[in-house]
TITORGU-53132 format. One record per atom (N, C-alpha, C): z, y, x. Coordinates in steps of 0.05 Angstrom, whole numbers, plus 5000, padded with zeros to 4 digits. Example, Ala and Ser with C-alpha at 12.3 -4.5 7.8 and 13.67 -1.06 7.14 Angstrom:
BEGIN
515648865264515649105246515649345264514249555257514349795273515750015258
***
This chain:
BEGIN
467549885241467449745216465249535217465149285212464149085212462849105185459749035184457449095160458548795145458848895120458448555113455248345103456048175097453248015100451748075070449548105077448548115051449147905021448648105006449547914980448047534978448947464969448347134965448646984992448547135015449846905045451447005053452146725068454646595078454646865101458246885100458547085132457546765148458446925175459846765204461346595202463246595185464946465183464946315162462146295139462346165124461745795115459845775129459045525127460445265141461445125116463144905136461744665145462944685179461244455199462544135186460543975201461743675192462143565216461443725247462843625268465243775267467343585293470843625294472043915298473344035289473044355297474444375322473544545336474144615366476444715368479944655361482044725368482544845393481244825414481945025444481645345436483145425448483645775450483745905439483646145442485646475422485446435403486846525388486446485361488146815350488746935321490147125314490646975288491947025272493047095243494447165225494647075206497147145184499246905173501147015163502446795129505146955121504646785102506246995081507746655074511246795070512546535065514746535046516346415035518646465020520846355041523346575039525846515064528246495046529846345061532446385049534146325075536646445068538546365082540746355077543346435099545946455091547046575127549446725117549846795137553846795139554746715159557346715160558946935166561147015164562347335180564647295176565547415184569547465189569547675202571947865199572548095197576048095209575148245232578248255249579048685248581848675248584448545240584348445209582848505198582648445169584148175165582447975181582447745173581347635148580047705137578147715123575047565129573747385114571447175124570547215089567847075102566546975071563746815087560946845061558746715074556946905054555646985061553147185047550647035039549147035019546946815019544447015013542647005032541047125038538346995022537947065001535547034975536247214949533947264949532947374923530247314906531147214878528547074870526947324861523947254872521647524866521947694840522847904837522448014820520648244811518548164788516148324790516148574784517248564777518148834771518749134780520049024801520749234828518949144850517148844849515548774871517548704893519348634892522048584915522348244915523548154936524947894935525047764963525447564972525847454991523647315003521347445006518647315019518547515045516247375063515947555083512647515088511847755105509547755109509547655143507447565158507047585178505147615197504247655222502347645237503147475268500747345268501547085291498947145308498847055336497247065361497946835371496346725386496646465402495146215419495046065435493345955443493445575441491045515443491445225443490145155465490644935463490044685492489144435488487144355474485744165459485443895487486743675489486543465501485343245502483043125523482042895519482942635506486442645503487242425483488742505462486342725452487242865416489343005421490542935434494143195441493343415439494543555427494443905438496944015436497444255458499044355468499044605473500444825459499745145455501745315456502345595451503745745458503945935427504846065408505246265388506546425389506146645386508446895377507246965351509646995335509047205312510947385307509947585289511847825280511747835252514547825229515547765216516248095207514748075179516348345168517348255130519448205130520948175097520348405086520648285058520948475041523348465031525848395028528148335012529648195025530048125043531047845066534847985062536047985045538548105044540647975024544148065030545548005012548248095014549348024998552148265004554548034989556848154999559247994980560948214980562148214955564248354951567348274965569548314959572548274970574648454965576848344963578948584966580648514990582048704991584048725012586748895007588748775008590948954993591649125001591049285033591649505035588849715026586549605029584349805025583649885005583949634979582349584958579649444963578149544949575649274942573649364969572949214976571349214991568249045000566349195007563148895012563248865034560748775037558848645072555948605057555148785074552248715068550148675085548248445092546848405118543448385110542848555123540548625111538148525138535748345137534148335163531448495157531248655181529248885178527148765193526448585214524848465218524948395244522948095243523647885265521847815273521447505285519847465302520547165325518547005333519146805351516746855368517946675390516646525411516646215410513446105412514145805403512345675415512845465418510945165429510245005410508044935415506644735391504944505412506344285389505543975395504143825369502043835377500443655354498443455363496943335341495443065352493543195326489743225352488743195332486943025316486243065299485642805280482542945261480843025279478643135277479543445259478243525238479243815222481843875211483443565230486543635223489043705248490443855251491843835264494543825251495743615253500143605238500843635270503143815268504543995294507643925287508843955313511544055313511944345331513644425320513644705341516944745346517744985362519545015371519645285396521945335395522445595404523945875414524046005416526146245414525446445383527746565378527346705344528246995359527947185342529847375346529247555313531847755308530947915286532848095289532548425277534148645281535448725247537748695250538348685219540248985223540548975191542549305186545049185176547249215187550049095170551549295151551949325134553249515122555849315113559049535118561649575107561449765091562949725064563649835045566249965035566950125026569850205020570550364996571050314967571450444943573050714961573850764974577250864982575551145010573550955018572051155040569051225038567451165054565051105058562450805058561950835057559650555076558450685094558650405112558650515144556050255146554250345169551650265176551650125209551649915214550449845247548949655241546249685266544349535270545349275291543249125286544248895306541848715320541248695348539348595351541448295359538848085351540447775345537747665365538447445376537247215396538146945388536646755384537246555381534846305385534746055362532945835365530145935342528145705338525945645315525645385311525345225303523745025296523244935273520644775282519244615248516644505255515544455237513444255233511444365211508444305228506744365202503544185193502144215181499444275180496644345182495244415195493244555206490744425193487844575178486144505175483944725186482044525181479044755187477944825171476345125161474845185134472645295148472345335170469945475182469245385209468345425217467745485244469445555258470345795251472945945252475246045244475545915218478546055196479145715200482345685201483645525191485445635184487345385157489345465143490945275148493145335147496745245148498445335131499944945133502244965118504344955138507345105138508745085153512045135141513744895164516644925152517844985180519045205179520245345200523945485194525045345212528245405211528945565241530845785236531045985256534646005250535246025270538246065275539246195294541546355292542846635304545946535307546246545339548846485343551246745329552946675329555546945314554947165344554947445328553947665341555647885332556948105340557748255326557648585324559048685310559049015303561649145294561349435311564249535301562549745280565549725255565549945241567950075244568450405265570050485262571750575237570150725223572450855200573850655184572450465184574450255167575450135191575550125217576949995238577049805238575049555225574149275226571649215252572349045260569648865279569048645266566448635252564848285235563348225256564247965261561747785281561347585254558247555249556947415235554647225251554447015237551546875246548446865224547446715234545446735214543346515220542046355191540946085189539046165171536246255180534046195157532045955153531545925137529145745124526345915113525145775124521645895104519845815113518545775080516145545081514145765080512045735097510045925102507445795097504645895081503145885080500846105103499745995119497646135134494346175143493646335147491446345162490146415189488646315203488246435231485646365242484146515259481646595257481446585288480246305305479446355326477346545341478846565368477946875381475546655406476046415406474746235432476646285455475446145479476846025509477146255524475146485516474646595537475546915531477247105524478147345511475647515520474447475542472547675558470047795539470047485525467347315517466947435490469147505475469547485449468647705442467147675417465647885397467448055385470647945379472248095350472648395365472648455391473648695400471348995396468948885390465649015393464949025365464848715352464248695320465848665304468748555320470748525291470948265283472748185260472147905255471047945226469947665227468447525210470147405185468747595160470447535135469647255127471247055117471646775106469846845088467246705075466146655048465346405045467346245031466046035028465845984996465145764987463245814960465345924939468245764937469545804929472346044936471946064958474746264970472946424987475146564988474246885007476946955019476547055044478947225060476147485069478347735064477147975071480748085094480248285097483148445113483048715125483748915131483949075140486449245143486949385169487749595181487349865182489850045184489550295175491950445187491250625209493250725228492451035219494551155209494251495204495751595211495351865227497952045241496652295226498852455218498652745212500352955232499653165229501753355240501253645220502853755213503153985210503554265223502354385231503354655251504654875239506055015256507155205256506455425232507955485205507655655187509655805185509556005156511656175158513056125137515456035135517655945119520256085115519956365105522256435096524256355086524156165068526756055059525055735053527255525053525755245053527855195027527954915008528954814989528454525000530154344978531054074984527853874991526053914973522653844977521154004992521754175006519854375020518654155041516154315051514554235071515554315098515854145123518054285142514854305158515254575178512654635186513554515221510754535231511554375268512754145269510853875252512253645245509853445232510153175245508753075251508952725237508052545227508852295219505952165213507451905213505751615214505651435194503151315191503351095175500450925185501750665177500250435174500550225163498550055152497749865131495549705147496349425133495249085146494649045109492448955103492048855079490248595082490548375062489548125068488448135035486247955031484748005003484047694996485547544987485547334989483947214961481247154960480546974935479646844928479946694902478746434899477746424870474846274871473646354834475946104820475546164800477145954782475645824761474145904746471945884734468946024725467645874720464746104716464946414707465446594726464946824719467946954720469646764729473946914735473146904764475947104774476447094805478747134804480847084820483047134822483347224857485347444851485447664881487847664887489047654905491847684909492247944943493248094948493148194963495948214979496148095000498948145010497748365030501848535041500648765051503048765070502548975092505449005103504249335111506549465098506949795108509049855123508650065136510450245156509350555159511750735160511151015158512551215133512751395144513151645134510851885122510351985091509052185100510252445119507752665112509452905121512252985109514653025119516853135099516952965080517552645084518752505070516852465043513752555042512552545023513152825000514153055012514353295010514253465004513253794987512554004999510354034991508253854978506053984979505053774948504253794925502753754897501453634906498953804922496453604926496653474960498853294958499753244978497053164997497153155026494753195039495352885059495352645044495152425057494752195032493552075025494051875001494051605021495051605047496051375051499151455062500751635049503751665047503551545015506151305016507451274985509451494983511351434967512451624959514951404960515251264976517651175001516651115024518051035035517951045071519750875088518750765108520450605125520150615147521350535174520750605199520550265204520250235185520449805198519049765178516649645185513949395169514849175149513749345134515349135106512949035087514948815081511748645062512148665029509148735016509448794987507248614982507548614952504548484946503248684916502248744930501549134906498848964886497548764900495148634875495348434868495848284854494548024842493848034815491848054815489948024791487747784783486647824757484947604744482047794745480147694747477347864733476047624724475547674700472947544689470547734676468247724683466047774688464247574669462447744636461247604623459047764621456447514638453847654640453047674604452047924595450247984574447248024568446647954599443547924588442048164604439448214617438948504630437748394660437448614676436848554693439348404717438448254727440348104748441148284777443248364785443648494802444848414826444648404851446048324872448848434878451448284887453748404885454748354914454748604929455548594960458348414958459448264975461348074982463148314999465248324990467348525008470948404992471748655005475048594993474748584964476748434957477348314914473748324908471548244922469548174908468347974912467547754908465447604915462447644910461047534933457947644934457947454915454947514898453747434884452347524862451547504838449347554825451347594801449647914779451147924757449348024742448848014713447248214701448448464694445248644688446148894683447548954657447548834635448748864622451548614619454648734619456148554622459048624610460548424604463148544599465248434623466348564634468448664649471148614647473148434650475448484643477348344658480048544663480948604691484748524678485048384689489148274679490848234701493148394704494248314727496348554734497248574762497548784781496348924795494849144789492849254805493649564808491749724814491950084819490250064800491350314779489550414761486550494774487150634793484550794807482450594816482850274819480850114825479050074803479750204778477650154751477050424743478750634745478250924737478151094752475951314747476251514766475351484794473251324794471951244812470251414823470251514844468051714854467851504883464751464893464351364921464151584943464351844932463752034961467452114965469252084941471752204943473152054929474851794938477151574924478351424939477751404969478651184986479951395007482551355010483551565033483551385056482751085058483051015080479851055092478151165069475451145086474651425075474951585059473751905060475852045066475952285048478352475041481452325044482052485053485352455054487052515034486452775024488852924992488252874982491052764972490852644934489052704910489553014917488653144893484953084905484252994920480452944921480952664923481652474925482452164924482052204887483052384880484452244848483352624834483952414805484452834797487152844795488053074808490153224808492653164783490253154756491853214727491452894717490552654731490652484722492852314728495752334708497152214719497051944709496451734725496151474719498451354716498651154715500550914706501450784735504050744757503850704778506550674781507550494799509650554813509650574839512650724853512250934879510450844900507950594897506150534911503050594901504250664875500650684867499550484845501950284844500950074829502349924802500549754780503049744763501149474750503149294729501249174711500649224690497549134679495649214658493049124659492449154641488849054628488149264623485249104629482549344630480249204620478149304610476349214597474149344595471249304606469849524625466849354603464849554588463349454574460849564587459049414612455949574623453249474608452549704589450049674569448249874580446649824597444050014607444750294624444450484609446150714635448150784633450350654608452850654604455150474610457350614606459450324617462450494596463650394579465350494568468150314583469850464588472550324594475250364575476950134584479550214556481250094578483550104578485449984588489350064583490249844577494249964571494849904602496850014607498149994637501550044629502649964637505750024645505450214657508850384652509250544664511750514683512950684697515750654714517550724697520350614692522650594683523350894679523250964702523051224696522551434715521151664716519051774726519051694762517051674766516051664792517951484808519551274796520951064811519250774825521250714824519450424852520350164831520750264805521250004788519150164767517549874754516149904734518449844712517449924682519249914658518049604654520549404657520649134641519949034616519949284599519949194564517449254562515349454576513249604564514549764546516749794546516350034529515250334529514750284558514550614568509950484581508850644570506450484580504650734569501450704582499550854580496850654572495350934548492550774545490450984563488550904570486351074594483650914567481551164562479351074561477651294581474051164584473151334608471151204594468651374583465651434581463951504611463651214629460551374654457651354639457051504651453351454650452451574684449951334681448851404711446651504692445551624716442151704715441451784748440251904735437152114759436652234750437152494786436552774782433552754806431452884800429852954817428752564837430252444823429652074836431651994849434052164855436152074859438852024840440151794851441451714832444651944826445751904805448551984803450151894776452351994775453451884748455452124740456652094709458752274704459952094697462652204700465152004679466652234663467752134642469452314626472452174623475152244628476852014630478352154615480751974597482352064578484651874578487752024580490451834587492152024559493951644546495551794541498151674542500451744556502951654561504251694542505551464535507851494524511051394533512751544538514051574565516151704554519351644566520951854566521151984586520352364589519852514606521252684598521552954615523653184612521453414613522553624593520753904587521154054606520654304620520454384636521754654618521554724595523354914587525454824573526454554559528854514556530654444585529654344601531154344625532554664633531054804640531355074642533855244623532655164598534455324570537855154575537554854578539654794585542054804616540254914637541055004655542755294654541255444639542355694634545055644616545755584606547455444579550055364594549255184613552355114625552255214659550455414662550855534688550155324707548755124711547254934724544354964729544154734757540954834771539354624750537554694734535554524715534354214736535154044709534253734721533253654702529853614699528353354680529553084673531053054689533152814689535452894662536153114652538353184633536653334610533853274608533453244580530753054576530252844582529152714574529252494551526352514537526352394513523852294513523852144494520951914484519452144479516452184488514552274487512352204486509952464473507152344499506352544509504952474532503452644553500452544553498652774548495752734554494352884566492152814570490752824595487852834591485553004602482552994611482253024631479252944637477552924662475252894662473553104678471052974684469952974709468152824722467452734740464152724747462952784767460652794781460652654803458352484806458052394829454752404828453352674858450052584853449852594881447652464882446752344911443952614913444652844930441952964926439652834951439452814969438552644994439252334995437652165006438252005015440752035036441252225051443952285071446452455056445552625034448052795023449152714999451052734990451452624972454152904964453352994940455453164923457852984902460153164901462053064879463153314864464753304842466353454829467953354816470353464813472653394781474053634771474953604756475653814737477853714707480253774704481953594688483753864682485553704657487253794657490453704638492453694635494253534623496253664616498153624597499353714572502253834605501654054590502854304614505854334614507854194598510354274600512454084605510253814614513053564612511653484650513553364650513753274683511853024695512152974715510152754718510752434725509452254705509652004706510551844728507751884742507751714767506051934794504852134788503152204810503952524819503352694802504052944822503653194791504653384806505653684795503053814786501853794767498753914766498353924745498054124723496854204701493354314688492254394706488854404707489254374743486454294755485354254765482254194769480654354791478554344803477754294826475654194837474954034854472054004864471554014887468153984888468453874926465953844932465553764961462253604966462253514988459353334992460653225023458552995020458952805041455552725050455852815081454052855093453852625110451352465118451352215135450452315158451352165173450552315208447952205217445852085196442852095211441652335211441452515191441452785195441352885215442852815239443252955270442652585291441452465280441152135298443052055305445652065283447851795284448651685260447451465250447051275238449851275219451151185235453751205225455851285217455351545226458251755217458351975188459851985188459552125167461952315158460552615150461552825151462752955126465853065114466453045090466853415090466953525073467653795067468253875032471053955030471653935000473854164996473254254976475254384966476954464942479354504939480454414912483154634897482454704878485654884862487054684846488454754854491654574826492554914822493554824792495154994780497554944761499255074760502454954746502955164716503754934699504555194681505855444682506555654667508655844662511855754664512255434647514355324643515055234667512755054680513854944706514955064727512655354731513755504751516755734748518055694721520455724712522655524729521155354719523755054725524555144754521555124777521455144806524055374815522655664793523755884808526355824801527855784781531055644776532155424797530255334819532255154833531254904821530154814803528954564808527654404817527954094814525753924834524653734814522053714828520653544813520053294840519253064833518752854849516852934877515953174879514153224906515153484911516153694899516854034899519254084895519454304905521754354906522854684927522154854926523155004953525555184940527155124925529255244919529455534907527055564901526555784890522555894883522156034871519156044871518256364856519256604871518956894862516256974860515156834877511556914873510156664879509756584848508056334843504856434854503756204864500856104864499855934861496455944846495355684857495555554885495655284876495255074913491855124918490855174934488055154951488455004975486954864976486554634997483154735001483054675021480354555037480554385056479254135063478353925069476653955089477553855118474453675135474553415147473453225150473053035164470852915177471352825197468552685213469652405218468152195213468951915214465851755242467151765254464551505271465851275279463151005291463750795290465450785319467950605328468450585357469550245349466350195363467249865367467249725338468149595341469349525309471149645292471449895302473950115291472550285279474050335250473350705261474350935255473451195270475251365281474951605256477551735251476151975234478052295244477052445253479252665249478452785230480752935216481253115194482653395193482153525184483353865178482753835150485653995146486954155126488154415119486854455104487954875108488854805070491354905076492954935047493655065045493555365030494855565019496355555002498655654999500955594967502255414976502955264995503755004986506854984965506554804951508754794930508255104899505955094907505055354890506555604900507455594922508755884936507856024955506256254947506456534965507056564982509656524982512056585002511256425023510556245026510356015049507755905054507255775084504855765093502256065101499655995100498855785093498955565116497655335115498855135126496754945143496354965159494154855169495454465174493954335169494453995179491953855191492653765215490453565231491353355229490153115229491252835230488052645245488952425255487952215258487751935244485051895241486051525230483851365241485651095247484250885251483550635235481250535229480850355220479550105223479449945207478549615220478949515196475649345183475649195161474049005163474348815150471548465147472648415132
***
C-alpha cells in the first residue's frame, strides 16, 4: 500500500511542469466510455433476418446501460520531428452492451434474438504529432469481444451460445498532460465484427450475425518511463493525481475464499456447499473535482468479477463483504458512487484532512456542517468503526464490517441514493439522513418513486480514556418498506398446503432498528471495538441480512509490537440471533435472500470468530484470514465450518 502525502502537499504526481511532457514509454490506464451499436443476423432454415440495436440509455436506477469501463497498457515512441509512434492494448468490460428483437414465425410462433457482449478488447497502433502537452492521434487495429447469443421460443425454451468474434478498431483522439505523470484523453473509437455464427439445436436454427460498435471514451493514463526495470510503481505503487482542483485515487482488490469440508446432513436451495472455493475482484477509480468553496464532487467508476461462497449463500453473517449479492464470471462495469459533499467550516480549531480516495487534502474546522447528496453506501457516513468497516482492508464478515441488525438502505451492491447531513460541534457529531430503498427486498433495482425509503439518525461522541482516544456511536433506522411477516407467510403456507414465501404476503410497513458502537484505542498499537443492535424481529430484510439482535467485539493489533511496522493483526468475534417467527418460516421450507437449508429442527445462534494478518509486499498487500462459524444458517445440524481465504491489495 502506497502512504499518501501528507495533508496540504502535492503527491508525485501533483505539480504541473511548464516544460513539454515526456511522451516516450510505458504507460498503464483507464476510460470509461458510452457504446452503441447494431448488429445484423439471419437465421437459416428459418429464413428469418432482422438488425438488433445494441444501446441502452443509463438507467439510474438499476445502475445499468450501455457504457463500458476499461483498462489500457501501452508504449510510446516520442520522435525528433514531434511524430510519435506506439503500440496499446486494452481490456473492455460493459455494463449493458445488449439487445434483443422479437419475431414470429408461422410454424413456431413468436420468437427473439438476443446478443449480448460480455467483454472485449483491441490491439492498436497510434500515430500522433506532438505539439508540446498535446498529443491529437489516430489509432487503429485488431478488436475482438466474446458475446452470449440467446434464441427464444414461447413454444420451447431459450437456448444460450457464446461466441468469440475477431475483427478491426479504429479512431482518433486527444491526449493531454496534468502531471508529470497523469495524462487525460478524449477518444472516438469504431470496432467491427465480420458475420460469425452459432447453432441452436432445439430450435434447429443457425444465426450468423455481425457486429459494429461506436464509443466515445473519456481516459486516463499514468506513465511507468523508458525503462520497466527502472520503475518505482512495482516497489511503491503509483502516484495518486492531486492537483489543486482534481484528484485521481484507485485501487485493487483480489479475494479468494475456500470453505472446507463440514458435516451436511441435509442441504436446502441457500445452503452453504462445504469443500468449495470462489473469487472475487474489484478495480475502483475515485475521480474528483472541487466545484466550489467547500463542494467536491466524487464519482467512482468500478469493474467487478466473482462469485461469493455458494452464490452468496448459506451463511447470515456471511464471511466476505467483498461478495455482492450477484455475481459474474466476466468483469463488468458499474458506477456504485457519484456524489456531492459540501463541507461548511463553523468556526473551532482548524484541522488537517489526509488526501485519499472521495477526499481531498486540505484544511477544515473543528466545528462544521457536513452534507452529503448523491449515490453513495450508506456505511460511508454510518456506522463507522476504523478497527472493523473496510472488508477490503480489516475484517472480512459482514456482520463485523457492519452491525448485523443494521439493515441499511442498499441495492444488491451495497449502494443507493440519499442525503446526509453530519453536524461536528466539539466532542459531538449528530447525523440524519433519508435513503431509498430497493423496489423490493434485496433486488438490484432501487424503488423509482421513493416510495419505499429509510431515515438513519446516529449520536457519536469522541473522548479519552486513560489519554487515549475513542468514540461511541448510537445509530437508529427506520424503514418504511413493503416487506413480508415471517408469521403470516407461515399461517398462510399452512392454509393452502404451500412452502411459506415473504414474497405472498407483503405489505407497506415499518421496520426499526438500534445500535451501538465502540471504538477505543487502548495503546498506541491496540486498538479495541464493539457493536451490539438489534431490529424489529418478525419482518424480513430490506437490503442486508437475516439478524434480529446481535453482538460483537474484537481488537486490532499493529505489528510494531513484535518490529513490523506495518502489519497488522485482527481477532473478533460475533453472535447473530433470529426470531421465534423466523426460525418457523426456515424450519417450514422457507428462503430468505441469504438462508435457506430446507428445513431448520434445531435452531441456533450463528458464532463466528475471526483472524487476520495483513503485511506490506511491495506496493501490495497481503492478508490471510480464518473463519470458524458455528450454526451456519442458524443450524445445528450443519457445520461447524471452518473458511480460509486470501486477499490482495493495491491503493494511491
Amino acid at each position: 500500500m502506497v502512504a499518501s502525502p501528507a495533508a496540504g502537499e502535492p503527491s508525485a504526481g501533483a505539480a504541473r511542469i511548464a516544460a513539454p511532457f515526456d511522451w516516450s514509454g510505458f504507460y498503464v490506464g483507464t476510460h470509461i466510455g458510452a457504446v452503441a451499436g447494431r448488429a445484423d443476423w439471419s437465421a437459416m432454415p428459418a429464413g428469418s433476418a432482422g438488425a438488433v440495436d445494441l444501446f441502452e440509455p443509463f438507467q439510474a436506477f438499476k445502475g445499468s446501460g450501455s457504457y463500458a469501463l476499461g483498462l489500457q497498457a501501452g508504449y510510446n515512441l516520442a520522435l525528433s520531428s514531434h511524430w510519435l509512434v506506439g503500440m496499446e492494448a486494452d481490456l473492455v468490460s460493459p455494463s449493458r452492451i445488449r439487445g434483443s428483437q422479437a419475431f414470429g414465425l408461422s410454424a413456431g410462433g413468436a420468437q427473439s434474438f438476443e446478443q449480448h457482449m460480455l467483454i472485449g478488447g483491441t490491439l492498436r497502433g497510434r500515430v500522433g504529432y506532438v505539439m508540446g502537452n498535446w498529443l491529437p492521434y489516430a489509432t487503429a487495429g485488431l478488436a475482438w469481444s466474446y458475446d452470449r447469443l440467446h434464441w427464444s421460443n414461447d413454444a420451447t425454451t431459450t437456448e444460450t451460445a457464446l461466441l468469440w468474434r475477431f475483427g478491426w478498431a479504429a479512431g482518433a483522439g486527444v491526449e493531454t498532460s496534468l502531471s508529470s505523470a497523469w495524462t487525460a484523453r478524449a477518444e472516438y473509437l469504431a470496432t467491427g465484427f465480420g458475420s460469425a455464427g452459432v447453432s441452436f439445436p432445439v430450435a434447429g436454427q443457425r444465426v450468423d450475425t455481425d457486429l459494429l460498435l461506436h464509443s466515445v471514451r473519456l481516459g486516463l493514463n499514468y506513465r511507468l518511463g523508458e525503462d520497466l526495470a527502472k520503475s518505482e510503481v512495482f516497489t511503491k505503487g503509483i502516484d495518486a493525481l492531486g492537483l489543486e482542483r482534481f484528484a485521481v485515487h484507485g485501487q485493487t482488490t483480489l479475494t479468494w475464499q475456500y470453505a472446507l469440508p463440514f458435516r451436511t446432513p441435509y442441504s436446502g436451495t441457500n445452503s452453504l456447499t462445504p469443500n468449495h472455493g470462489r473469487e472475487t475482484f474489484d478495480t475502483t477509480f475515485y475521480l474528483g473535482a472541487k466545484l466550489w468553496e467547500g463542494a467536491e464532487l466524487w464519482v467512482n467508476p468500478e469493474i467487478d468479477q466473482g462469485f461469493g461462497l455458494s452464490g452468496t449463500f448459506g451463511v447470515a453473517a456471511f464471511p466476505s463483504g467483498e461478495s455482492y449479492k450477484v455475481g459474474s464470471n466476466y468483469p463488468y462495469a458499474r458506477l456504485p458512487r457519484y456524489f456531492i459533499r459540501q463541507t461548511i467550516d463553523l468556526g473551532g480549531e482548524l484541522q488537517s484532512v489526509q488526501g485519499g480516495p472521495n477526499q481531498f487534502a486540505g484544511k477544515q474546522s473543528a466545528d462544521r456542517v457536513v452534507l452529503t447528496v448523491g449515490k453513495f453506501a450508506v456505511g460511508d457516513i454510518f456506522d463507522v468503526n476504523k478497527y472493523a468497516h473496510d472488508p477490503r482492508v480489516d475484517f472480512l464478515n459482514w456482520g463485523l464490517a457492519d452491525v448485523a441488525t443494521f439493515d441499511y438502505a442498499a441495492d444488491a451492491w451495497a449502494f443507493t441514493y440519499g442525503a446526509a447531513a453530519e453536524w461536528y460541534v466539539g466532542a459531538w457529531t449528530v447525523r440524519g439522513g433519508v435513503f431509498d430503498l430497493p423496489v423490493t427486498p434485496n433486488s438490484t433495482d432501487l424503488d423509482p418513486s421513493f416510495g419505499q425509503f429509510q431515515f438513519i439518525g446516529e449520536i457519536e461522541h469522541r473522548h479519552e480514556l486513560g489519554g487515549q482516544p475513542g468514540k461511541l456511536l448510537l445509530t437508529g433506522f427506520l424503514n418504511r418498506a413493503r416487506l413480508g411477516n415471517f408469521a403470516d407467510a407461515v399461517q398462510l403456507a399452512q392454509a393452502t398446503g404451500a412452502i411459506p414465501s415473504t414474497a405472498d404476503v407483503r405489505r407497506y410497513t415499518s421496520k426499526t432498528g438500534l445500535s451501538a458502537s465502540l471504538e477505543q484505542q487502548l495503546t498506541a498499537e491496540v486498538g479495541l471495538f464493539g457493536r451490539a443492535g438489534f431490529s424489529s424481529p418478525n419482518l424480513e430484510a430490506n437490503a442486508f441480512t437475516d439478524s434480529d439482535r446481535t453482538v460483537s467485539a474484537g481488537v486490532s493489533v499493529s505489528g510494531r509490537l513484535w518490529g513490523r511496522d506495518d502489519d497488522t493483526f485482527g481477532l473478533a468475534g460475533l453472535i447473530n440471533h433470529i426470531s421465534a417467527s423466523r426460525i418457523a418460516y426456515l424450519e417450514a421450507g422457507g428462503l430468505t435472500a441469504i438462508i435457506g437449508d430446507g428445513r431448520l429442527p434445531n435452531p441456533a445462534d450463528e458464532q463466528v470468530i475471526e483472524a487476520y494478518y495483513s503485511l506490506p509486499m511491495y506496493s501490495w498487500r497481503l492478508t490471510a484470514d480464518y473463519q470458524f462459524i458455528a450454526h451456519p444458517a442458524f443450524n445445528r445440524d450443519r457445520g461447524p465450518v471452518s473458511i480460509v481465504a486470501t486477499r490482495l491489495r493495491t491503493q494511491f
